[in-house]
C-alpha positions in Angstrom: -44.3 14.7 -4.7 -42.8 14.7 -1.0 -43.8 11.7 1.6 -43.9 12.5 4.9 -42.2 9.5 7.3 -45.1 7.9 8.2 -46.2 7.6 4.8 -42.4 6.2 4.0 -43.3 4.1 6.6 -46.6 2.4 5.3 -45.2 2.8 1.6 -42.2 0.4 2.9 -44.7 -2.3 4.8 -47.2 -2.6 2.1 -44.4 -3.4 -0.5 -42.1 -5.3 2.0 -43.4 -8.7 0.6 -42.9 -7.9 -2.4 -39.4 -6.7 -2.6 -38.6 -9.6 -0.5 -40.0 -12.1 -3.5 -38.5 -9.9 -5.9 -35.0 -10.1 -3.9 -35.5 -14.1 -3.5 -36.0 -14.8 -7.0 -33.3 -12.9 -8.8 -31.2 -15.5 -10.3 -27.4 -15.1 -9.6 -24.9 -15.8 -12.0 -24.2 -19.4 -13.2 -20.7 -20.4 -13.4 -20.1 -24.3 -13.6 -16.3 -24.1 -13.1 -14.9 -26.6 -10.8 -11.2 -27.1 -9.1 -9.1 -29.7 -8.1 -7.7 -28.7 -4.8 -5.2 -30.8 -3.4 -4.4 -29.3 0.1 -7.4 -28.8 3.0 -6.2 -25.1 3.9 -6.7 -24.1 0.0 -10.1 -25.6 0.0 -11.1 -23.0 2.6 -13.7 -25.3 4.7 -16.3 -23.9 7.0 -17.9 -27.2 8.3 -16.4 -30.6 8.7 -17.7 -34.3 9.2 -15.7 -36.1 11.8 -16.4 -39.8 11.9 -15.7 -39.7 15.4 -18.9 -38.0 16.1 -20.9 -41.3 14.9 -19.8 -42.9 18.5 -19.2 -46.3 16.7 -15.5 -46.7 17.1 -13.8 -50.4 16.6 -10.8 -51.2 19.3 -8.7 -54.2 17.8 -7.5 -54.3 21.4 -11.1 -55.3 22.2 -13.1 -55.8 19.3 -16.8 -55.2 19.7 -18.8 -55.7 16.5 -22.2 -53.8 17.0 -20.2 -50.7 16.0 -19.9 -52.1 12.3 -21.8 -49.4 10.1 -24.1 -50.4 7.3 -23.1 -49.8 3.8 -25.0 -46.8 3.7 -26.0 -44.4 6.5 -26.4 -40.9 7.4 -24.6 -38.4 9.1 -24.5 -34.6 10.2 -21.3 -32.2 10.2 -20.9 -30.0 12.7 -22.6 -27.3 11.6 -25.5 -29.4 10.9 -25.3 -30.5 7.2 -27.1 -33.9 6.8 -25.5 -36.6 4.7 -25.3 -39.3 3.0 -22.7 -41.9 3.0 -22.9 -45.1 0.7 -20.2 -47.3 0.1 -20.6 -50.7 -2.7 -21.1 -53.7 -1.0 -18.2 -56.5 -2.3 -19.0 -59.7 -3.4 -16.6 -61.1 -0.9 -18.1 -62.8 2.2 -15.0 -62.9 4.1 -15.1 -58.9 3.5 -16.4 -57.0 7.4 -18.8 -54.1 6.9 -17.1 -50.5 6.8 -15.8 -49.4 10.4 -14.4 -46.3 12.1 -11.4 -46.4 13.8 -8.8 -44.4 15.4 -5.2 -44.5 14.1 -2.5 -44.7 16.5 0.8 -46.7 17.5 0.5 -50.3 17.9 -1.2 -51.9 19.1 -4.0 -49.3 17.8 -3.9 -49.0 13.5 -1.1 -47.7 11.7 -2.2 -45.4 8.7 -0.5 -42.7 7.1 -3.1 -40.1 8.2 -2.2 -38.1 11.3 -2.1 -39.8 14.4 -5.2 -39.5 16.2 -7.0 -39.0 13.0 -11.0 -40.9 13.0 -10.9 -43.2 9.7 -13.8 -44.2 7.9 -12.5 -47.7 6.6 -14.4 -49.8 3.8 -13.8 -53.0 5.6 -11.0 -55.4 5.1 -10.6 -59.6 5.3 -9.3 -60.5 8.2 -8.7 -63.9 7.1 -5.5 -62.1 5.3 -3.2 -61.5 8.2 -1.0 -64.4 7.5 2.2 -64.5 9.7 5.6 -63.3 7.7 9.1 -64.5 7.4 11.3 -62.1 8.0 12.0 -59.7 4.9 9.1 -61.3 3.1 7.0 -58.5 1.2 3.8 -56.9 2.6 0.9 -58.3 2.9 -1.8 -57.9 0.1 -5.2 -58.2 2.1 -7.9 -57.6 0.4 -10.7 -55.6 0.9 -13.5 -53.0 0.1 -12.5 -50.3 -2.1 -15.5 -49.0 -2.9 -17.0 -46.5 -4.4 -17.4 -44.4 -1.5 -20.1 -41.6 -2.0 -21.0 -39.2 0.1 -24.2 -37.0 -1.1 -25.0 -33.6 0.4 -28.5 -32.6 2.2 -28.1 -29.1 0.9 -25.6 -28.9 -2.3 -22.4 -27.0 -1.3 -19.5 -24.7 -2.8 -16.9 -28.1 -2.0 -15.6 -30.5 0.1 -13.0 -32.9 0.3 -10.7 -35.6 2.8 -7.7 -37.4 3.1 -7.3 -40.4 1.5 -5.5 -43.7 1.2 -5.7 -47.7 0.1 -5.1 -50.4 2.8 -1.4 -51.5 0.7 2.0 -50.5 1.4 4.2 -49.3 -0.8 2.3 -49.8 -4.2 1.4 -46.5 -6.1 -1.9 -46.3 -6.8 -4.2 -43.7 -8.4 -7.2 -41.9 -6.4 -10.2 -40.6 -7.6 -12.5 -37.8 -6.9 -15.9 -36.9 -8.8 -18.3 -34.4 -8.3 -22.0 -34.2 -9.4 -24.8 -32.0 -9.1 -28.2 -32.6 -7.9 -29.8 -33.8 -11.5 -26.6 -36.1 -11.6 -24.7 -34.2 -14.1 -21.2 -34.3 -13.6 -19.2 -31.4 -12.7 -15.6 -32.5 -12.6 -13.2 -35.6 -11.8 -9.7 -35.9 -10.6 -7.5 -38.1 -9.7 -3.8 -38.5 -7.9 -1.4 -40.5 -7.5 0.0 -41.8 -4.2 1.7 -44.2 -1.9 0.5 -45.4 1.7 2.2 -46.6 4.2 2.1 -47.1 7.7 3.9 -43.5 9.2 1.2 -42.0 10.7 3.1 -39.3 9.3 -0.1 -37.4 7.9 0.8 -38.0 4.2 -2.0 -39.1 2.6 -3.4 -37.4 0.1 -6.1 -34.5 0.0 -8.4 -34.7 -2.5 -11.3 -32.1 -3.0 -13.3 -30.2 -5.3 -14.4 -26.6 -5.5 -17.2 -24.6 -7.6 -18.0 -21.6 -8.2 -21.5 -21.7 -7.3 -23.3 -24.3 -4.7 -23.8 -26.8 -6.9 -21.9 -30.0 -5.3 -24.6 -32.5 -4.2 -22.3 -36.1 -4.1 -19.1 -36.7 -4.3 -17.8 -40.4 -5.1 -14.2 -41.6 -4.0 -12.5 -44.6 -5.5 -9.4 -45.8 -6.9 -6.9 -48.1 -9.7 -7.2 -50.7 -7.1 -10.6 -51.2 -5.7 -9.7 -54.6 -4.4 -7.7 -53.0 -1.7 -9.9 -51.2 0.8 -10.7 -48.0 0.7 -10.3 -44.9 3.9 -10.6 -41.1 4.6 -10.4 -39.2 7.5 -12.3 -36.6 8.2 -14.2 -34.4 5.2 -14.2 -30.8 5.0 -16.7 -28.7 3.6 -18.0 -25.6 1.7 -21.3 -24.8 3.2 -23.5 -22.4 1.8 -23.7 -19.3 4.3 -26.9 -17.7 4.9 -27.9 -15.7 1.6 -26.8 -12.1 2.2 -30.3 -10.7 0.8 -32.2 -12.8 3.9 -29.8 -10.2 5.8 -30.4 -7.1 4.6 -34.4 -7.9 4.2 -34.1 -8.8 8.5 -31.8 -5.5 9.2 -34.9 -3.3 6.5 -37.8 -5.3 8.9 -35.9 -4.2 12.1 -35.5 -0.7 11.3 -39.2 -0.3 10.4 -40.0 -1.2 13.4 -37.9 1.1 14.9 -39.1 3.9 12.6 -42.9 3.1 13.9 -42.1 3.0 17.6 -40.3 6.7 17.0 -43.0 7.8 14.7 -45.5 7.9 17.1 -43.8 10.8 19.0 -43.2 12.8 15.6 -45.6 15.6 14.3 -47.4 14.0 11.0 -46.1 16.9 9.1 -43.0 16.4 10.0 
């Protein structure tokens, strides 16, 4: 049986609907693989949450403490991702709220990220800073090491930061863990590392990667949680608009080409 166009043409609007729920509903594969990726270029990130962007920065040149941030807030990346970000609250009093910051040279904050780097801090007792005699060891200032989670709006392919514990030359090991949105968990690692003061961009990436978008938190912590906890910015594996949304648009747009053209064609064509 031969269709003319214009009969191709109804055919494909009358069904359009349906092959687009048809299309939206095919389950893709499942695969709940998940890897430990310890360097941002091999986690491949196409969105990123600067803390910067919050506008709350703390100066210790001229402290100003309205830009303290509640232990839990939201936030969006820059490709519009909404987010969650909850870090414990201590049982210390003497402990400030969490804080952004930018590291730099004295008499900005020394880190070991890269200088110039925004750093989401847990909060640290100031009441610490004692002065030193000269070759006496570093200080060991307490403060809030969480956990830091940060739980995605939309569940994503991975994501992962920089990060580091307010002591100086102490080994301690950092921990990553990944969950979907019923909670399950999908994976944990963990690293050992140093900090310091070098702004020498050294600290340690930890992220996690699936196979599928299936990454709804992540929680940070580490060995030492009495030390306070900080990452820089956190990279991410959005989801990119579904392929099949695509190729249903480009199928609407060319029937609508095919009906302006068909007006001028012979019905028997």
């Amino acid at each position: 049986m031969a269709f003319t166009i214009n009969q191709l043409f109804k055919l494909s609007i009358k069904y359009l609907p349906t092959i687009a729920a048809i299309i939206t509903v095919i389950p893709l594969p499942v695969k709940a693989a998940t890897f430990f990726v310890t360097e941002r270029a091999a986690l491949g990130g196409n969105d990123e949450v600067n803390w910067g962007s919050l506008g709350k920065v703390f100066n210790p040149s001229a402290p100003d403490f309205s830009v303290f941030l509640p232990n839990s807030f939201s936030a969006t990346s820059q490709g519009g991702l909404e987010l969650d970000i909850n870090i414990a609250p201590t049982n210390n009093p003497q402990i400030t709220p969490p804080y952004i910051f930018q590291t730099l040279p004295p008499p900005g904050i020394r880190t070991n990220f890269a200088q110039g780097d925004f750093i989401f801090f847990g909060g640290i007792d100031p009441t610490g800073f004692k002065p030193l005699p000269p070759g006496a060891p570093d200080p060991r200032t307490q403060g809030n090491g969480g956990p830091l989670s940060i739980s995605f709006a939309q569940p994503v392919f991975g994501a992962g930061t920089q990060i580091a514990i307010d002591i100086s030359n102490l080994e301690v090991e950092t921990f990553i863990t990944a969950f979907d949105n019923a909670n399950n968990l999908l994976g944990s690692f963990s690293s050992l590392s140093t900090s310091s003061l070098a702004l020498d961009n050294s600290a340690v990436f930890l992220g996690i990667r699936s196979d599928t978008p299936n990454i709804s938190r992540l929680v940070f912590n580490s060995s030492s949680p009495q030390y306070a906890l900080a990452i820089n910015q956190v990279s991410v594996i959005a989801v990119p608009e579904p392929t099949f949304t695509l190729a249903i648009l480009a199928f609407g747009v060319s029937c609508a080409v095919l009906k302006r053209r068909q007006r001028t064609w012979p019905n028997n064509y």
